[in-house]
KOLMIGU-657651 format. One record per residue: x, y, z of N, C-alpha, C in turn; residue in one letter. Coordinates in Angstrom, 1 decimal, always signed. Layout:
N
+--------+--------+--------+--------+--------+--------+--------+--------+--------+----+
|     nX |     nY |     nZ |    caX |    caY |    caZ |     cX |     cY |     cZ | aa |
+--------+--------+--------+--------+--------+--------+--------+--------+--------+----+
|      X |      Y |      Z |      X |      Y |      Z |      X |      Y |      Z |  A |
...
+--------+--------+--------+--------+--------+--------+--------+--------+--------+----+
% end
This chain:
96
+--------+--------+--------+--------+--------+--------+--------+--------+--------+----+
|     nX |     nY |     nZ |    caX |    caY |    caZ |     cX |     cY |     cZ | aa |
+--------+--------+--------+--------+--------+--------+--------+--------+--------+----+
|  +60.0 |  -61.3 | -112.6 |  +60.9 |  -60.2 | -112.6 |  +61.5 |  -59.9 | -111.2 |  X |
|  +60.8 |  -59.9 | -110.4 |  +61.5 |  -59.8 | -108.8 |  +62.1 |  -60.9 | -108.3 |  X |
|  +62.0 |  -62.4 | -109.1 |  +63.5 |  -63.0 | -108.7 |  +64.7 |  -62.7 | -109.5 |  X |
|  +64.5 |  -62.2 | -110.6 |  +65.8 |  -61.4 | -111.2 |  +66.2 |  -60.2 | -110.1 |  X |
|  +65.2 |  -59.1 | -109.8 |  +65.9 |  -57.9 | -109.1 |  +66.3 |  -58.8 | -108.0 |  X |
|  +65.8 |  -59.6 | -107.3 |  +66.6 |  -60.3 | -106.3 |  +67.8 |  -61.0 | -105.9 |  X |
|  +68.2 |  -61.8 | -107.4 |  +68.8 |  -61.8 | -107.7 |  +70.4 |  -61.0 | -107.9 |  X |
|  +70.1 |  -60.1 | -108.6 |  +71.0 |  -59.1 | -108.6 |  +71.3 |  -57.9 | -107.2 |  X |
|  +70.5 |  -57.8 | -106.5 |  +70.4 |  -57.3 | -105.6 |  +71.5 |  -58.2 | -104.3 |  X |
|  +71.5 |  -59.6 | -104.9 |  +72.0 |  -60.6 | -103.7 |  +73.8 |  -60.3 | -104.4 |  X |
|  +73.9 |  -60.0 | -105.6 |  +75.0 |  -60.1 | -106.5 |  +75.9 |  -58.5 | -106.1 |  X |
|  +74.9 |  -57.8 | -106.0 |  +75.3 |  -56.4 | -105.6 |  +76.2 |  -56.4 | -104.3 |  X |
|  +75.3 |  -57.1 | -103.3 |  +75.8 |  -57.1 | -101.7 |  +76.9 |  -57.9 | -101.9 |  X |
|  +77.1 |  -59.3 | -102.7 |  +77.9 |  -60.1 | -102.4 |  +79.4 |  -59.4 | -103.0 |  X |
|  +79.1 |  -58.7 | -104.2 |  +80.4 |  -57.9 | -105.0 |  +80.8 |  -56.5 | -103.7 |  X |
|  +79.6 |  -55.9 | -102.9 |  +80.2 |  -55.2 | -102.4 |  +81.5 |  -56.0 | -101.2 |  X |
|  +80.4 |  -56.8 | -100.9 |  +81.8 |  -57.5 |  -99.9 |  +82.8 |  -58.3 |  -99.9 |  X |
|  +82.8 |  -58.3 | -101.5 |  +84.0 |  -59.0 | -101.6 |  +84.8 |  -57.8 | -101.9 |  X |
|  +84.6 |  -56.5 | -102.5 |  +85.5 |  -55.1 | -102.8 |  +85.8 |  -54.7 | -101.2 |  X |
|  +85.0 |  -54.8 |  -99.9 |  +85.5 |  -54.8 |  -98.9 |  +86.3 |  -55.6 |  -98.3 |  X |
|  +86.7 |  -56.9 |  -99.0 |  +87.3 |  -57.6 |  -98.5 |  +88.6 |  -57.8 |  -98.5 |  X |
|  +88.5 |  -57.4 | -100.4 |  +89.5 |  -56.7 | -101.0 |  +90.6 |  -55.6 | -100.1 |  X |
|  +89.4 |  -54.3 |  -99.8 |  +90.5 |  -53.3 |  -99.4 |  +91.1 |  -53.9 |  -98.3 |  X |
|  +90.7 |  -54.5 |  -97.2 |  +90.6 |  -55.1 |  -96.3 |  +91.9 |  -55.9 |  -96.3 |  X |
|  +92.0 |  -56.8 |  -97.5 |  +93.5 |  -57.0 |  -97.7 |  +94.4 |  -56.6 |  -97.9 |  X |
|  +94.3 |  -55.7 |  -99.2 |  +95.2 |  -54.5 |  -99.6 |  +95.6 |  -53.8 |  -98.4 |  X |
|  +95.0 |  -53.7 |  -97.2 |  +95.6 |  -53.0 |  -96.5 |  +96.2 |  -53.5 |  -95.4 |  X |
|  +96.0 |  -55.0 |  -95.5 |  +97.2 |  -55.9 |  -94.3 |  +98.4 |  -56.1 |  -94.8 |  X |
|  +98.2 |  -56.2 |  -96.3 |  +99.1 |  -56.6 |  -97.1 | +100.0 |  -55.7 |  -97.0 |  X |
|  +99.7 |  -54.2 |  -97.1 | +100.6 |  -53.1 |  -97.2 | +101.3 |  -53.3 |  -95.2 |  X |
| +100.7 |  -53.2 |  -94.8 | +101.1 |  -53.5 |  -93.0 | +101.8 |  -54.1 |  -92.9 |  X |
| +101.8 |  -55.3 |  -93.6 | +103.0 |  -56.5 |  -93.7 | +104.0 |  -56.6 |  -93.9 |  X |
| +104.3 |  -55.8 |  -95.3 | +105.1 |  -55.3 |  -96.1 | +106.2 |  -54.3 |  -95.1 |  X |
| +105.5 |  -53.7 |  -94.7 | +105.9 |  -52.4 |  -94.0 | +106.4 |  -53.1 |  -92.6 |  X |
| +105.7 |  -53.9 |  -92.1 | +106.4 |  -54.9 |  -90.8 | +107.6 |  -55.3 |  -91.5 |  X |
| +107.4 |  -56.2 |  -92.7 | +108.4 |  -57.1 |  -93.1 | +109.7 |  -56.5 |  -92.9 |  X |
| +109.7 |  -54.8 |  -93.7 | +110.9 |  -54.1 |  -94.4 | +111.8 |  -53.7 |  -92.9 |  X |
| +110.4 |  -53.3 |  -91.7 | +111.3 |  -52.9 |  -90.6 | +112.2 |  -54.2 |  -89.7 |  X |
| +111.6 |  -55.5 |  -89.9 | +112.3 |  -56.3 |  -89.1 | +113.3 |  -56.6 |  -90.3 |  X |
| +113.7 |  -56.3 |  -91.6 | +114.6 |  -56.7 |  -92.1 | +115.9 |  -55.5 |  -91.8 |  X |
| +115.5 |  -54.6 |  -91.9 | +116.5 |  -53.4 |  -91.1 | +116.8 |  -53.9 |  -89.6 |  X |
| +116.2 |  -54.5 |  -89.0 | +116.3 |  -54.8 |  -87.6 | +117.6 |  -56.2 |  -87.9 |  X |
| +117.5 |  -56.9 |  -88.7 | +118.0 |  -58.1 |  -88.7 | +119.2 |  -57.9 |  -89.3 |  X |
| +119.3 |  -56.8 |  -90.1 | +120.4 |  -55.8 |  -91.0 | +121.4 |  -55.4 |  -89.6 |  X |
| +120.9 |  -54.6 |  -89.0 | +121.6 |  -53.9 |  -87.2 | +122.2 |  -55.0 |  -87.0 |  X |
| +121.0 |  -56.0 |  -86.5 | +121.6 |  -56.7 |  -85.9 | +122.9 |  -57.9 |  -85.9 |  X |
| +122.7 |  -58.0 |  -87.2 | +124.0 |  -58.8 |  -87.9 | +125.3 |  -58.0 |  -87.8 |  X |
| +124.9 |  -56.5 |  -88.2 | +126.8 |  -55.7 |  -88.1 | +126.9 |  -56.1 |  -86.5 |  X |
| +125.7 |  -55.8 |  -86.0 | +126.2 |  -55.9 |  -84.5 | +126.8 |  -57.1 |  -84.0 |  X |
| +126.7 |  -58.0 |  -84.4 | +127.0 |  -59.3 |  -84.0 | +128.7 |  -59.6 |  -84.4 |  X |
| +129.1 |  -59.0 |  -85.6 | +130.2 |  -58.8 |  -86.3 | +130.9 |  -57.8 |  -85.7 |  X |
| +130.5 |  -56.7 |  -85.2 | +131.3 |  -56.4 |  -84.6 | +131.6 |  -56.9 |  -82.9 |  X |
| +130.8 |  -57.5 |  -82.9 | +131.2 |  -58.3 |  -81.4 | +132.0 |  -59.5 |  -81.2 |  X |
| +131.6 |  -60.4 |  -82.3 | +132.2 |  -61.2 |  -83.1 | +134.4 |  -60.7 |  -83.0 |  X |
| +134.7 |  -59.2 |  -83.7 | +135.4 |  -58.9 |  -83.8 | +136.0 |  -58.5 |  -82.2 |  X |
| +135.3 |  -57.8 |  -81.8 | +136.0 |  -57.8 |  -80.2 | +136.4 |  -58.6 |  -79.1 |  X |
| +134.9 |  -59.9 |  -79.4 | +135.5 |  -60.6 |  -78.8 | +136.7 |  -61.8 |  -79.0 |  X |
| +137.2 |  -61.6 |  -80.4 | +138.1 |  -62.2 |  -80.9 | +139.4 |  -61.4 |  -80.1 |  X |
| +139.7 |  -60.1 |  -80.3 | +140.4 |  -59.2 |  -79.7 | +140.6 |  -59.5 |  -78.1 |  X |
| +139.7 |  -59.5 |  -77.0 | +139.6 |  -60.2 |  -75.8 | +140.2 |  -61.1 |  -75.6 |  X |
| +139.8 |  -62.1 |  -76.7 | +140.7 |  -63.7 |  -76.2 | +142.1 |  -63.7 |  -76.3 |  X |
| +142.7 |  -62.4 |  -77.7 | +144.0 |  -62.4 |  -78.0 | +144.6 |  -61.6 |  -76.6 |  X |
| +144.2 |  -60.7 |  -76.3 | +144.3 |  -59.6 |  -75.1 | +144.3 |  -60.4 |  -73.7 |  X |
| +143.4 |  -61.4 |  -73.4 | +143.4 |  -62.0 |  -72.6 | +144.5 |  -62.9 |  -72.4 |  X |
| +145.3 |  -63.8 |  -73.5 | +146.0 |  -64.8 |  -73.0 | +147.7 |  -64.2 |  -73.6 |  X |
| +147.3 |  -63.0 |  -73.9 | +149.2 |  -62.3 |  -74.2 | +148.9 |  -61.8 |  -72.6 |  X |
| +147.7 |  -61.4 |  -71.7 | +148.4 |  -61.1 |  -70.4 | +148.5 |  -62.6 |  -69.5 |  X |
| +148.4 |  -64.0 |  -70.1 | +149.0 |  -64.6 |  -69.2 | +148.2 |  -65.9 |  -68.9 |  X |
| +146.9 |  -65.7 |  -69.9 | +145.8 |  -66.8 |  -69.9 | +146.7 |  -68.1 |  -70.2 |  X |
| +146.2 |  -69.1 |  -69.6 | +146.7 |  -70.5 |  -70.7 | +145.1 |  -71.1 |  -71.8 |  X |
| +144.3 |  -70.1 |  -71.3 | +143.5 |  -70.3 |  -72.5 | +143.5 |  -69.9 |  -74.0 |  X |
| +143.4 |  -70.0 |  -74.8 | +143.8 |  -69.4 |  -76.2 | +145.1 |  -69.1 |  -76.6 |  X |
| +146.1 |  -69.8 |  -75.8 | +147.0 |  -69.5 |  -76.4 | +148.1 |  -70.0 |  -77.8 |  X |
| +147.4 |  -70.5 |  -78.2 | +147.8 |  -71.2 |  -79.2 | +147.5 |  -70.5 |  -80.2 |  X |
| +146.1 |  -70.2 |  -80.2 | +145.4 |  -69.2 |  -81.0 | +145.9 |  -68.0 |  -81.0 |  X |
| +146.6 |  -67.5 |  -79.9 | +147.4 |  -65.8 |  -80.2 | +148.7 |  -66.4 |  -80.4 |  X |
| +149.4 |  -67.3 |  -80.0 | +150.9 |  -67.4 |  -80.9 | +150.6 |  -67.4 |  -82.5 |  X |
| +149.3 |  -68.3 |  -82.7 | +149.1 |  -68.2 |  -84.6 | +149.2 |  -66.6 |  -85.1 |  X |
| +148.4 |  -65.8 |  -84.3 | +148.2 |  -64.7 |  -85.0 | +149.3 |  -63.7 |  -84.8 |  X |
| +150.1 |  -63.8 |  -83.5 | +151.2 |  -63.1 |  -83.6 | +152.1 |  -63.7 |  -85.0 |  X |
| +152.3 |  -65.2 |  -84.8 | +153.0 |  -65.3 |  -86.3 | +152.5 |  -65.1 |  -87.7 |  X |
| +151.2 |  -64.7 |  -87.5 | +150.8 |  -64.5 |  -88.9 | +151.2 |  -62.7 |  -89.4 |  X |
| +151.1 |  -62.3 |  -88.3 | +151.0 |  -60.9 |  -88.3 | +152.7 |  -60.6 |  -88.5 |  X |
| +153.8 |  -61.3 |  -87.5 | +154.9 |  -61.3 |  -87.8 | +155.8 |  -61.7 |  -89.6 |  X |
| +154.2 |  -62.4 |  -89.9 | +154.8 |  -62.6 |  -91.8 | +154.7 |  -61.6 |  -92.5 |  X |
| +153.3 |  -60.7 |  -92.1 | +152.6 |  -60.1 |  -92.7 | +153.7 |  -58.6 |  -92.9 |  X |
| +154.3 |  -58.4 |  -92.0 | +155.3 |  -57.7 |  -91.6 | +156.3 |  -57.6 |  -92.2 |  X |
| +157.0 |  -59.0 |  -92.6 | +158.0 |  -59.2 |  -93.1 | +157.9 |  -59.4 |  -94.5 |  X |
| +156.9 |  -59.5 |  -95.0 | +156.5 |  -59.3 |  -96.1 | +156.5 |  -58.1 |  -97.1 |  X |
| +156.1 |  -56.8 |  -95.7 | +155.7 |  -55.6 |  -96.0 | +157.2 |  -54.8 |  -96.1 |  X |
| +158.3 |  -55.7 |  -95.4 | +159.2 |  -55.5 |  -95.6 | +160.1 |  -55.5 |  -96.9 |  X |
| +159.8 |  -56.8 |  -97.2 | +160.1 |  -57.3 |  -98.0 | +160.3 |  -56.3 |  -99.5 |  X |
| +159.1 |  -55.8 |  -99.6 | +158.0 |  -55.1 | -100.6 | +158.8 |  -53.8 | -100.7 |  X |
| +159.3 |  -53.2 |  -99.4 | +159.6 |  -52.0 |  -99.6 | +161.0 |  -51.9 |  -99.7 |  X |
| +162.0 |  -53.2 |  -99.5 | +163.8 |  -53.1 |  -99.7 | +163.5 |  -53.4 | -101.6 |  X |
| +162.8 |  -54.1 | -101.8 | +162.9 |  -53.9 | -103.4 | +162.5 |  -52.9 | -104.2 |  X |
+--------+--------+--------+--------+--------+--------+--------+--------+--------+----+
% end
């Protein structure tokens, strides 16, 4: 009979520490989670942010070589003529 209570007694401790091991995860797991969500908002910023930089510094290059760059300029005659269609278009739209 006392290698049964000992038995069960080894079964008791071993169940308790596996339910502590349990919480023990449950609660990194929730940590993680909660890490995860904030670097995904962080990664979220970060990306508009990049897009809007992205956007400016597209604007710079065009800004830069209408004052006289010979860098990019090929690139701002495109968009001057694209914009000059875009125009003529809108013209277009509104004599009819």
């Amino acid at each position: 009979m006392s290698e049964i209570a000992e038995i069960i007694d080894t079964l008791e401790n071993r169940i308790e520490k596996l339910f502590s091991k349990i919480a023990t995860l449950e609660q990194n797991t929730q940590s993680l989670k909660q890490e995860l969500k904030q670097s995904v908002t962080i990664i979220q910023k970060q990306s508009e942010e990049i897009e809007v930089f992205k956007t400016q510094y597209e604007s710079l290059k065009i800004a830069n070589s209408l004052l006289g760059s010979d860098d990019n300029k090929r690139d701002t005659k495109l968009k001057i003529n694209s914009l000059i269609r875009e125009i003529d278009y809108c013209i277009a739209q509104l004599s009819d």
